[in-house]
VEXDREN-2710 file (C-alpha; in Angstrom, 1 decimal):
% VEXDREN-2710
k/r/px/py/pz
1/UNK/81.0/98.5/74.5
2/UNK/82.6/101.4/75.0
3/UNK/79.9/104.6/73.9
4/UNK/81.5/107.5/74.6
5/UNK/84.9/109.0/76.4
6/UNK/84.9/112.7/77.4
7/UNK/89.4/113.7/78.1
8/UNK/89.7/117.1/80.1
9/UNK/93.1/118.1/80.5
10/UNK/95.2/115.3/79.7
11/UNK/98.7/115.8/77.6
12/UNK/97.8/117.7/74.6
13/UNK/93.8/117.6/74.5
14/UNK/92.5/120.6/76.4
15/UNK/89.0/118.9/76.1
16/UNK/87.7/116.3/73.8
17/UNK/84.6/113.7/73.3
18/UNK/85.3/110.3/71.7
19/UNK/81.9/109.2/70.3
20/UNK/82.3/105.4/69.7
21/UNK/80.3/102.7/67.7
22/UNK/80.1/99.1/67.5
23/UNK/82.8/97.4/65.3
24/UNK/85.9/98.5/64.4
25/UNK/86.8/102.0/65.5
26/UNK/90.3/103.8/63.9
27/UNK/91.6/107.4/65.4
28/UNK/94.0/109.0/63.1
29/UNK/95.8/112.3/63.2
30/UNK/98.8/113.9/63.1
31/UNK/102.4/112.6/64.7
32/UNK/101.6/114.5/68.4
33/UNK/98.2/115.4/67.6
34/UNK/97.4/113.2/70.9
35/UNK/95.9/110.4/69.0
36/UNK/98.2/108.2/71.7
37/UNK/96.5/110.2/74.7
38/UNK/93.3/108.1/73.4
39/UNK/94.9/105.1/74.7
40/UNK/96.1/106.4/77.3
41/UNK/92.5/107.7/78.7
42/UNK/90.9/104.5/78.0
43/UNK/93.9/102.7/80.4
44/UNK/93.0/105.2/83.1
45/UNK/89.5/104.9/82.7
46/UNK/90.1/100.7/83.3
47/UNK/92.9/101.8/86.4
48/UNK/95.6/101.9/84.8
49/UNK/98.8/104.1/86.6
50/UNK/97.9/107.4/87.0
51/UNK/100.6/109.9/85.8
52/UNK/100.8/113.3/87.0
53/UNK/103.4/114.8/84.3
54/UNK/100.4/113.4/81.7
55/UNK/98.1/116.4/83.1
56/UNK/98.0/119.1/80.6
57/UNK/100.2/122.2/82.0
58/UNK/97.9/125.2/83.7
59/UNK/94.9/122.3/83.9
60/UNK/95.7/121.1/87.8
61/UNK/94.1/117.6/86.7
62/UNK/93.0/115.7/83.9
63/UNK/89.7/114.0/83.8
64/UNK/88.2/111.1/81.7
65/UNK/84.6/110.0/82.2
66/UNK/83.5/106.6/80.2
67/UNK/80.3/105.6/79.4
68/UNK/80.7/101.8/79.0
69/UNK/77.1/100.0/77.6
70/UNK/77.3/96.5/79.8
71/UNK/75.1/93.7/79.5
72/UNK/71.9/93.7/82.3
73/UNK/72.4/90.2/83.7
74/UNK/76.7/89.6/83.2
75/UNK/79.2/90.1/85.9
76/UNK/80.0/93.6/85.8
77/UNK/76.2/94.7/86.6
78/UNK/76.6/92.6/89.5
79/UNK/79.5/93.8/91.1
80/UNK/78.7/96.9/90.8
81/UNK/75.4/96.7/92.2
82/UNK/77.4/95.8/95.4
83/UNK/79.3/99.1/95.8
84/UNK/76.0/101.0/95.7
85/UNK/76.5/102.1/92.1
86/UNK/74.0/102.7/90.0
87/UNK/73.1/102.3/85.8
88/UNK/72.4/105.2/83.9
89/UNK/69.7/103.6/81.4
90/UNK/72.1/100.3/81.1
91/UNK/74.7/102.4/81.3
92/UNK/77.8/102.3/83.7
93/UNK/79.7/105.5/84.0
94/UNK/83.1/105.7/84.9
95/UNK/85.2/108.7/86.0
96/UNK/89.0/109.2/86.8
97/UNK/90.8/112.1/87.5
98/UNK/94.3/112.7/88.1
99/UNK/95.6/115.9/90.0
100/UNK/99.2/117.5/89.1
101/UNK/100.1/116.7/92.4
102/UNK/99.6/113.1/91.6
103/UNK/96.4/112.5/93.7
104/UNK/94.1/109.8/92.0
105/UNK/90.9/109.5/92.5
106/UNK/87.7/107.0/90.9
107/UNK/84.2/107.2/90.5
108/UNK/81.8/104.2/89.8
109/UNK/77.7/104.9/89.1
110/UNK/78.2/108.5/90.9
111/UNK/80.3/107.0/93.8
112/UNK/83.8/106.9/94.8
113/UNK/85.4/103.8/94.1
114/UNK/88.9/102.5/94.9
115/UNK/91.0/102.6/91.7
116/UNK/91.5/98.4/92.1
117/UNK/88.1/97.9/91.8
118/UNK/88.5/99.7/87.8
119/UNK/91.2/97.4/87.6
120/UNK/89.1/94.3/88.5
121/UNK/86.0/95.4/86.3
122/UNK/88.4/95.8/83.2
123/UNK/88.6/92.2/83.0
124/UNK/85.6/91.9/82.0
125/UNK/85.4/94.7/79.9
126/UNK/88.4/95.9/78.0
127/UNK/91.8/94.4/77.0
128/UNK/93.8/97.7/76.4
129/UNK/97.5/97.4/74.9
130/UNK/99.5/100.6/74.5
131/UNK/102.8/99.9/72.5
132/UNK/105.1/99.5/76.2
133/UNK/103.2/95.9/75.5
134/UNK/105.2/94.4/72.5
135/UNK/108.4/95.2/74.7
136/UNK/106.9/93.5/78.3
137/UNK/105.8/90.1/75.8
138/UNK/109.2/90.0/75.2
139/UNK/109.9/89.4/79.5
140/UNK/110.0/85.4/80.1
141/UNK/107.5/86.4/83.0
142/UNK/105.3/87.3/80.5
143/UNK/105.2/84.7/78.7
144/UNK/104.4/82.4/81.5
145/UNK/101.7/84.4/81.8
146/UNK/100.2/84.8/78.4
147/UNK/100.3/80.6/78.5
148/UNK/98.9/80.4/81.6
149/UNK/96.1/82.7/80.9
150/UNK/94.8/80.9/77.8
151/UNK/95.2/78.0/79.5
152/UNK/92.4/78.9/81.5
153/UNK/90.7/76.8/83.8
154/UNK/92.3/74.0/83.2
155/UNK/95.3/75.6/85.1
156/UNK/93.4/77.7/87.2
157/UNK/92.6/74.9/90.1
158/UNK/96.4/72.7/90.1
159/UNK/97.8/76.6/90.3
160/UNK/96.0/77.9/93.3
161/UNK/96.9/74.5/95.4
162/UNK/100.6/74.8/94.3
163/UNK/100.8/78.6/95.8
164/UNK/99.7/77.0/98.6
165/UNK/102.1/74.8/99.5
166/UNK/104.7/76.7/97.4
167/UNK/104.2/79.8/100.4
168/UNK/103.6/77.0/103.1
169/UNK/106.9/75.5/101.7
170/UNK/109.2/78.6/101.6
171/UNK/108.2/79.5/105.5
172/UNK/109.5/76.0/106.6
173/UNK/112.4/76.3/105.0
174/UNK/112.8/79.7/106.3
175/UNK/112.2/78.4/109.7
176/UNK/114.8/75.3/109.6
177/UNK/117.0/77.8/108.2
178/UNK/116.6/80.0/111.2
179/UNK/116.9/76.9/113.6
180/UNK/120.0/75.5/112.0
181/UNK/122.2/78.3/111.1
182/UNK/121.6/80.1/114.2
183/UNK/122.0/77.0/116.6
184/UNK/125.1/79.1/118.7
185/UNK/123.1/82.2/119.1
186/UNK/120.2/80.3/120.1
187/UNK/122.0/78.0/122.8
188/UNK/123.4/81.3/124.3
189/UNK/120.0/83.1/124.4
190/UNK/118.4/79.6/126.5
191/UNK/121.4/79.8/128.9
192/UNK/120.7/83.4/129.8
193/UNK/117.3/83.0/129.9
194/UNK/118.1/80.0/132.2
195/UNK/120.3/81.4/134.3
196/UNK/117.7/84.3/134.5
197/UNK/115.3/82.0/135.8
198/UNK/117.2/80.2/138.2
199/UNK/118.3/83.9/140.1
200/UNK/114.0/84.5/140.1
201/UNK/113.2/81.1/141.1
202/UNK/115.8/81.1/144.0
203/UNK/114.6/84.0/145.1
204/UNK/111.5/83.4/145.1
205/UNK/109.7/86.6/145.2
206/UNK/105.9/87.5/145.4
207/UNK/103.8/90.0/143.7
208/UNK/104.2/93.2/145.4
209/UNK/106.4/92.2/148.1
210/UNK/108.7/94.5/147.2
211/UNK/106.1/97.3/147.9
212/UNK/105.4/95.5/151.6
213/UNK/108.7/95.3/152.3
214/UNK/109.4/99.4/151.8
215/UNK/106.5/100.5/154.0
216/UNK/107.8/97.6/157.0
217/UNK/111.4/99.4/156.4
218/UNK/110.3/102.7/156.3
219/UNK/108.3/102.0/159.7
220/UNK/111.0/99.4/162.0
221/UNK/113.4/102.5/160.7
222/UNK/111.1/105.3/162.8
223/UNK/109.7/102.9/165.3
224/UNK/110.6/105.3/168.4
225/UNK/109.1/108.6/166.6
226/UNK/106.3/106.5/165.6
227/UNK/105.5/105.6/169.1
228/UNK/106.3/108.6/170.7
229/UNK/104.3/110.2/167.9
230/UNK/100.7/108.2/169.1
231/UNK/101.5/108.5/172.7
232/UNK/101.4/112.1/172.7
233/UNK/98.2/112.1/170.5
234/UNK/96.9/109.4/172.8
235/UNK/96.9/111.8/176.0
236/UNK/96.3/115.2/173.8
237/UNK/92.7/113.1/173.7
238/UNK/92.2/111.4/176.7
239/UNK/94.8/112.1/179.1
240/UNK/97.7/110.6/181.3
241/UNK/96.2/107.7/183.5
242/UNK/99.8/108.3/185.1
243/UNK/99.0/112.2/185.8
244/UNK/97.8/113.8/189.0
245/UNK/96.7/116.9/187.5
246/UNK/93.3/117.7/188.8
247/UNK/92.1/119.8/186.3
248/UNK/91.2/117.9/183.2
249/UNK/92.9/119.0/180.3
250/UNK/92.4/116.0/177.6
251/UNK/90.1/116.4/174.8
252/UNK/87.5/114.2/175.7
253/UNK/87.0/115.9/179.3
254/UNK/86.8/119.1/177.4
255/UNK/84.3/117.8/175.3
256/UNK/82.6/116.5/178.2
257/UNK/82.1/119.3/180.0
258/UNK/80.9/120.9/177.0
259/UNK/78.5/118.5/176.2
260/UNK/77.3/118.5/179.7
261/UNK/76.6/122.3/179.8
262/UNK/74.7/122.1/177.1
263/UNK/72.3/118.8/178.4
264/UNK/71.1/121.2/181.1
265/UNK/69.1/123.3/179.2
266/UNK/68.7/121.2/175.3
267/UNK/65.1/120.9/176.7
268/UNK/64.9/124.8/176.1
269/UNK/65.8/124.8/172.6
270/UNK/66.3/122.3/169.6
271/UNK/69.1/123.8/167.4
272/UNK/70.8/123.6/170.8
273/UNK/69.9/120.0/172.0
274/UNK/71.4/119.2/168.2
275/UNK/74.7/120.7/169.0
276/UNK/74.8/118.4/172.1
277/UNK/74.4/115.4/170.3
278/UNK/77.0/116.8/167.8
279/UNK/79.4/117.3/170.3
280/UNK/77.9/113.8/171.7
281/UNK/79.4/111.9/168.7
282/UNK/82.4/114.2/168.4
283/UNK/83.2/112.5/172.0
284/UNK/83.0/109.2/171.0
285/UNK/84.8/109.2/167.3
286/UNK/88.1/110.9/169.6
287/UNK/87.5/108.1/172.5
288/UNK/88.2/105.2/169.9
289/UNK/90.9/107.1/168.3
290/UNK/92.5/107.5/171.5
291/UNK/92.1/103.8/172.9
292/UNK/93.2/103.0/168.8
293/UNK/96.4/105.0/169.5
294/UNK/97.4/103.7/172.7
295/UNK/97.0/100.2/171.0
296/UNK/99.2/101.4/167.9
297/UNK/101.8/103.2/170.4
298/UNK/102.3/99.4/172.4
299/UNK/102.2/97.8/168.8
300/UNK/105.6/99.5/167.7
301/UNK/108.7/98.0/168.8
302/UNK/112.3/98.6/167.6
303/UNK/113.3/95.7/166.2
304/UNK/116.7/96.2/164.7
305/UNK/117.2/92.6/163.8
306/UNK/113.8/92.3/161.7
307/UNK/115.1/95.6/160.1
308/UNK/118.1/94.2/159.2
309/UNK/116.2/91.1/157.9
310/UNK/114.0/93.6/156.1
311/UNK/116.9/95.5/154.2
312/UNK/118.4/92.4/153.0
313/UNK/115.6/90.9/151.2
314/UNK/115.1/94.5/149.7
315/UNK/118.6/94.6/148.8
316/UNK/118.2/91.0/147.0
317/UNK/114.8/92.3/145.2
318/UNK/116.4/95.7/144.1
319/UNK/119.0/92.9/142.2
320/UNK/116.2/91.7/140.4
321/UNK/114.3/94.5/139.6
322/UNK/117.8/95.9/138.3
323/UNK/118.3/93.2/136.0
324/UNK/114.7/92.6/135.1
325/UNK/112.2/94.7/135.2
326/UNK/110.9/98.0/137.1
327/UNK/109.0/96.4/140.1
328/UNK/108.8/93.0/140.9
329/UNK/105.6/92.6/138.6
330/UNK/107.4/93.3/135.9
331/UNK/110.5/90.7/137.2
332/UNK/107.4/87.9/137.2
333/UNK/106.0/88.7/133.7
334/UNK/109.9/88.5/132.2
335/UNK/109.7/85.3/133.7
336/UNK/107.0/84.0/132.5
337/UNK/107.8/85.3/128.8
338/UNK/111.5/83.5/129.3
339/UNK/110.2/80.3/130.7
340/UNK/108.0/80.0/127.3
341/UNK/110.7/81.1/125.2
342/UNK/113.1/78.7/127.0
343/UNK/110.5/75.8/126.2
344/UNK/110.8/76.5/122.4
345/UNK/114.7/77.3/122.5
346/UNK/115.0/73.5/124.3
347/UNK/112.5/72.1/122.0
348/UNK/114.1/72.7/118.7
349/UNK/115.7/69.1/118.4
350/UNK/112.4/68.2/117.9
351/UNK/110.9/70.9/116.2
352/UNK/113.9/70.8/113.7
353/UNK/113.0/66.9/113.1
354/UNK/109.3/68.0/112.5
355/UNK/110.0/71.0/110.2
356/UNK/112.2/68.9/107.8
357/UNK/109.5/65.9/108.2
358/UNK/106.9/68.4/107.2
359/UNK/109.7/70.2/104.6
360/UNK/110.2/67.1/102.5
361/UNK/106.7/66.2/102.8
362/UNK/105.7/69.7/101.1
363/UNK/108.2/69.2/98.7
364/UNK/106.5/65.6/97.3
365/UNK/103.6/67.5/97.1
366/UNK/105.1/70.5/95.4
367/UNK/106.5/68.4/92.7
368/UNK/103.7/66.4/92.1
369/UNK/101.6/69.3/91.0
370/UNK/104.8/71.2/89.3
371/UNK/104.4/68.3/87.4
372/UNK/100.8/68.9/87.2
373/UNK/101.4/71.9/86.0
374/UNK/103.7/71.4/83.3
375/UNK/101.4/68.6/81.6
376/UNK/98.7/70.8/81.6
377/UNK/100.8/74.0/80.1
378/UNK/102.6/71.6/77.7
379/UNK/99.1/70.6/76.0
380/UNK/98.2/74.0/76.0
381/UNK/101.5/75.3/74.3
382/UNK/100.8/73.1/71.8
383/UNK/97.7/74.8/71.0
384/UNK/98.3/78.1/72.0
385/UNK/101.0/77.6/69.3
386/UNK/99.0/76.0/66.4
387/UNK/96.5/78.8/67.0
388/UNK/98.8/81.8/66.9
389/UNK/100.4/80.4/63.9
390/UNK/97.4/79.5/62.0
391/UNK/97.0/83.8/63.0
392/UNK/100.4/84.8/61.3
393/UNK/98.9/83.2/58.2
394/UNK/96.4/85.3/58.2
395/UNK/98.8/88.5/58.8
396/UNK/100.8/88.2/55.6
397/UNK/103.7/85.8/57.3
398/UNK/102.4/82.3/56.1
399/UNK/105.7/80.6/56.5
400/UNK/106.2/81.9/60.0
401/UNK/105.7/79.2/63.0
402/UNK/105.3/80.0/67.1
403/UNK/106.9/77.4/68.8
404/UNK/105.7/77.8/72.5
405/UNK/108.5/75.7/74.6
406/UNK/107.9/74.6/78.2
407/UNK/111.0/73.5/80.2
408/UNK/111.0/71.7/83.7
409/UNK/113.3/73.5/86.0
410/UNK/114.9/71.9/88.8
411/UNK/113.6/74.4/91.6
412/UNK/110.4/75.7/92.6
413/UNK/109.0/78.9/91.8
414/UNK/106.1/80.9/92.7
415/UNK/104.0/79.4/89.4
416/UNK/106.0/76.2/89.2
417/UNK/108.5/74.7/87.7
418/UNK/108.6/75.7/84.4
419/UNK/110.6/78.1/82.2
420/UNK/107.9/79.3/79.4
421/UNK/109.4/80.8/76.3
422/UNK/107.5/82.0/73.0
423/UNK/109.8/81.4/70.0
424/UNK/109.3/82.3/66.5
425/UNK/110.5/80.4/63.1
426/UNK/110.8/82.8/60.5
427/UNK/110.4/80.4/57.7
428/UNK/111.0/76.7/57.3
429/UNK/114.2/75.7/57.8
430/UNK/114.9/78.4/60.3
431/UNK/115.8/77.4/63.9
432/UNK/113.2/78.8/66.7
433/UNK/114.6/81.9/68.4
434/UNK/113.2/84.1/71.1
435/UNK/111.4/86.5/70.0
436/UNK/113.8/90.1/70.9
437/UNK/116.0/87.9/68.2
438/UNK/114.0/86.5/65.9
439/UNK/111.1/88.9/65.3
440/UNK/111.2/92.7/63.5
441/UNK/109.9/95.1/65.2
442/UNK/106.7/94.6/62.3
443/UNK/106.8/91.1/62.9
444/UNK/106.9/91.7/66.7
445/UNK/103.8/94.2/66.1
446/UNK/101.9/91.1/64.1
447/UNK/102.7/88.6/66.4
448/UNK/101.4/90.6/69.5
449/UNK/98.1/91.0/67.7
450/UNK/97.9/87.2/67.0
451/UNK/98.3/86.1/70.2
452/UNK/95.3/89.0/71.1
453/UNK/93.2/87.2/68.6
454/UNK/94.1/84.4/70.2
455/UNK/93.1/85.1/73.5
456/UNK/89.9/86.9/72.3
457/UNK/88.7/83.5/71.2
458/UNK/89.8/81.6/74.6
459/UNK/88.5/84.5/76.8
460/UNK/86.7/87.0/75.3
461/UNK/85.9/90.5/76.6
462/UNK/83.7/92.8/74.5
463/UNK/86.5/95.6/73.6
464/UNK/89.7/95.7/72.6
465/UNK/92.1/98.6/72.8
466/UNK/95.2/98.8/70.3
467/UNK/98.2/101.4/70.4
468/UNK/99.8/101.4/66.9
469/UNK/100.0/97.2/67.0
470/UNK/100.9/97.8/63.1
471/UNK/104.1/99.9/64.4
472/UNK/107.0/98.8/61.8
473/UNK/104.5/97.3/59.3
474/UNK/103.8/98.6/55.8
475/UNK/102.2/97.2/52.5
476/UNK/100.7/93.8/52.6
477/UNK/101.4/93.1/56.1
478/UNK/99.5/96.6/57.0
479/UNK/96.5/95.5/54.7
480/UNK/96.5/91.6/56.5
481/UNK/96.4/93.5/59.9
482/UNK/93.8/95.9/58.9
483/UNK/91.7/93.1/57.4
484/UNK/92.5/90.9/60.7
485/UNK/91.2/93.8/62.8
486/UNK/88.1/94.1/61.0
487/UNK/87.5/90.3/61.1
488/UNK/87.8/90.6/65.4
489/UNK/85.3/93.6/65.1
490/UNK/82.8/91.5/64.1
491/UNK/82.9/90.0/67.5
492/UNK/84.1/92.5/69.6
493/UNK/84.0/96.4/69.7
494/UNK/87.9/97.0/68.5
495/UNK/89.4/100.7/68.9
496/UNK/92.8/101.5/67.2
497/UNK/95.3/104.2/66.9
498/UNK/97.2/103.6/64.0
499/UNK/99.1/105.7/61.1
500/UNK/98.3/103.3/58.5
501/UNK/96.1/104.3/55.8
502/UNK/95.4/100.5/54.6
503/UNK/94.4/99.7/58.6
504/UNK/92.3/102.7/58.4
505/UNK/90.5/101.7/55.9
506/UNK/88.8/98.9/56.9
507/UNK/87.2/101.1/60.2
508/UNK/83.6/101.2/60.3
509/UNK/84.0/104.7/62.0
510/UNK/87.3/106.7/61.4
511/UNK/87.7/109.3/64.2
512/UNK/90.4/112.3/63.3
513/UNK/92.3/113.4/65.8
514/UNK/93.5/117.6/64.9
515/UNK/95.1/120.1/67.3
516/UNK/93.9/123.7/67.0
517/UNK/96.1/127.1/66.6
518/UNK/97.3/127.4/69.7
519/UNK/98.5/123.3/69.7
520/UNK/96.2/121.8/71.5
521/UNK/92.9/119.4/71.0
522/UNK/89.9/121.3/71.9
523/UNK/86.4/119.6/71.9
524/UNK/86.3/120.1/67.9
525/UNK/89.4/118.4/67.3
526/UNK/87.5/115.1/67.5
527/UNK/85.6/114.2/64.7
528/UNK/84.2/111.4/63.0
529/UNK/84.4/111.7/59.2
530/UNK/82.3/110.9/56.5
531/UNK/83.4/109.4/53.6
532/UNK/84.8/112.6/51.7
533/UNK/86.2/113.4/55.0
534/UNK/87.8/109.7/55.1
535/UNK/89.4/110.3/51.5
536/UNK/91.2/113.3/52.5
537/UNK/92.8/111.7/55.8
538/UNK/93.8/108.6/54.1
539/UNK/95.3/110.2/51.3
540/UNK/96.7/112.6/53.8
541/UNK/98.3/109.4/55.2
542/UNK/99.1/107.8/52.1
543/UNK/100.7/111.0/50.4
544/UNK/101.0/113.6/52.9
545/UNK/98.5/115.4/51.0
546/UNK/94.8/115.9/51.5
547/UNK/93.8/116.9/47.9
548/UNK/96.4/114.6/46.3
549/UNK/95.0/113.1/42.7
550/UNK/96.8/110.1/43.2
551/UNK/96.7/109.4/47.3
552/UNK/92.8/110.1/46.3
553/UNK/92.9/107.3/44.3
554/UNK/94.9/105.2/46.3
555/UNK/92.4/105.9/49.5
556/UNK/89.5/105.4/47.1
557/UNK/90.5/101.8/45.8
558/UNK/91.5/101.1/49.9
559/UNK/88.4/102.1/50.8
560/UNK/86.5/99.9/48.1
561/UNK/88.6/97.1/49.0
562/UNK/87.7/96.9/52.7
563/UNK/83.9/97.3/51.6
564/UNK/84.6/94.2/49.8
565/UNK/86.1/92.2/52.1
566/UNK/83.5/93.4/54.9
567/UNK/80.8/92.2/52.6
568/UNK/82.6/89.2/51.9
569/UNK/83.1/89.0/55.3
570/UNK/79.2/88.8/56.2
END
């Protein structure tokens, strides 16, 4: 159950607490005291859309911590063992807070959460319905919905194989669509990509030849500079076999001579002998340069016809690279990617004739569990419908009737083939008409809270939230509802907003909701009354007076009749 709920700074209420008991809890007040901000803390609280414009002005966010009793060994103490959280005595608390800038965040046990994860704990908590409810029962979506959920289980298993195939389905048509209606744009892109191909393959090109190619151009091009280049070098270091110049003037003879003035006397002195053998090396490193040169210098050749050979292929790659890619690694990967995508583009006879193999196939099996599907929410409309009937007895409209219809549709949807509708029969003889035409906006209000009853006995959660459900109700019908309420309390913690004294009365804890001077709902603007206290607000309700003689009658013989039927009750 829901303990306690402490609002900072949301709409109206500056700061309030919300002590909660067991049972059936009412909150009352005045029309814009913020009784409907109640509500609207609790959704929060379960993750419900956070709403900047709801933060109170000169606040900068609204807050709303829960404290939510939950039972030691059920679901919810399980999950939320797994985020780290922790119990506070056997108690979970919950925080939200909404900035004004529309930042949301969520705490779980003392750490932050993810907002879905309140949304998937509510589940099992807390079935909160504001008054935007009634209108969203009235969407065929909706509907569906409600069905499906109370058919439960049964429905649970056929559903999750028909999404399956259902998704499965849709991308195989979606495919043979592609493949069909595109079969011109497609033959055009294979005979590029072909002809693409063909220009590669013909030419035949190998990783970084292009690079090879360039240097071999860039040297045939300066072959006589090249080998007039390592001639000179050659006999700068060794000399002109050719020359009769007597005195040596080559590099290595220099070096020589050097080296040999310095043997003479390395006996004398080491750091000298170690220069000789410096110069030593020095002699031999420029000797195989030199004989490495006049090797390179008989090596290079102007060969115009090889360059001319040499240009042309370069001229034939640079065609490539133009049309396919920066270098000639790139022109090899584009062919590789084209030669694969050629492969599916000439393989789509067949892959057509697989996908519409495989596209009827799905569709046998989709409409063997639609049909699945509709057996199983036909048996349940037929009780869903019984029971919310045998409910509107109990609501003060006994000759009222919900006729839940389920009707096979031709084409597949995301939950079937089915259209769902919830229909009401006024009274016998009436025809069955949806409900935005055949239900009041009372009868819409009673009918929502049967089908809540309803579900509370096909899947239960331990608290129920209500938003004026007895909107457009009065007299009898308010006193059914109010005695309806209390009958679910005995099962379930039930907490209600309402402006109906006769649903009030029947509250085991009546909270008042009261703004203070300046218009707002401080933290003494919450309070639970005691039974003088509960007097005064009900014939505040009933007369629009507090010390009214008669509405403190009329509260008085309420009250006593919903201690009656409560002890009638147990």
């Amino acid at each position: 159950m829901v303990e306690e709920v402490r609002i900072a700074g949301l709409g109206v209420i500056d700061e309030a607490v919300l002590d909660l008991s067991p049972g059936f809890n009412v909150v009352t007040g005045e029309t814009g005291a913020g009784k409907t901000m109640v509500v609207t803390s609790l959704g929060l609280l379960f993750g419900g859309r956070a709403d900047p414009q709801r933060v109170r002005p000169g606040a900068g966010r609204a807050t709303i911590e829960g404290r939510i009793v939950v039972d030691p060994g059920g679901r919810v103490v399980a999950r939320v063992t797994e985020t780290g959280a922790e119990l506070d005595d056997g108690t979970l608390i919950i925080t939200r807070s909404v900035s004004a800038e529309g930042r949301s965040r969520a705490h779980l046990g003392g750490r932050s959460v993810p907002v879905s994860l309140l949304i998937t704990l509510a589940d099992d908590l807390v079935a909160v319905h504001g008054q935007s409810d009634q209108q969203r029962l009235l969407q065929p979506g909706r509907q569906r919905a409600a069905l499906d959920r109370y058919a439960g289980d049964a429905l649970t298993k056929p559903l999750r194989a028909y999404t399956v195939a259902y998704q499965r389905h849709r991308q195989v048509g979606a495919l043979l669509e592609e493949l069909t209606t595109r079969a011109r744009e497609r033959a055009q892109e294979a005979d590029m990509l072909r002809f693409g191909l063909e220009e590669i393959e013909k030419a035949d090109p190998r990783p970084g030849e292009d690079a090879e190619l360039a240097a071999e151009a860039e040297r045939l091009g300066h072959a006589d500079a090249l080998r007039t280049a390592a001639t000179t070098a050659h006999e700068a270091l060794l000399g002109d076999p050719a020359s009769t110049a007597v005195s040596p003037a080559d590099v290595v003879s220099l070096l020589g001579a050097a080296r040999g003035a310095l043997d003479a006397v390395r006996d004398h002195d080491p750091e000298l002998a170690q220069l000789a053998d410096r110069l030593a090396e020095a002699g031999y490193l420029i000797s195989d340069a030199g004989t490495e040169l006049a090797s390179y210098a008989e090596s290079v050749e102007a060969d115009p016809a090889r360059l001319g050979v040499v240009q042309e292929r370069r001229a034939e790659l640079t065609g490539l690279t133009r049309k396919y890619g920066e270098d000639l690694d790139e022109v090899l990967a584009w062919a590789q990617r084209s030669a694969r995508r050629l492969a599916e583009l000439e393989g789509d006879d067949e892959r057509i004739a697989e996908l519409r193999a495989e596209h009827t196939e799905l569709g046998g099996r989709l409409g063997e569990i639609a049909a699945e599907l509709t057996g199983v929410r036909t048996r349940a409309a037929e009780r869903f419908s019984r029971a919310v009937t045998e409910e509107l007895a109990a609501l003060a409209m006994p000759h009222a009737r919900i006729a839940v219809t389920v009707t096979p549709v031709d084409a597949f949807g995301p939950y079937g083939a089915d259209e769902v509708e919830i229909r009401l029969v006024a009274h016998p003889g009436a025809p069955p008409l949806p409900l935005h035409k055949g239900a009041s906006g009372g009868e819409l209000s009673r009918v929502m809270l049967a089908i809540e009853v309803v579900f509370a006995g096909a899947d239960p959660v331990p608290t129920f939230v209500f938003d004026e459900v007895d909107a457009g109700v009065g007299g009898k019908a308010a006193v059914e509802i109010g005695r309806r309420l209390a009958r679910l309390a005995r099962t379930a913690q039930v907490i209600v907003v309402t402006h109906l004294p006769q649903v009030a009365a029947f509250a085991d804890q009546h909270l008042l909701v009261a703004k203070s001077d300046d218009g707002s709902v401080t933290r003494s603007g919450v309070t639970a009354l005691d039974p003088e206290g509960r007097v005064r607000e009900l014939s505040r309700m009933l007369a629009g007076l507090e010390d009214s003689e008669l509405g403190r009658a009329h509260a008085e013989e309420l009250l006593a009749l919903a201690a009656q039927e409560r002890r009638a009750a147990d």
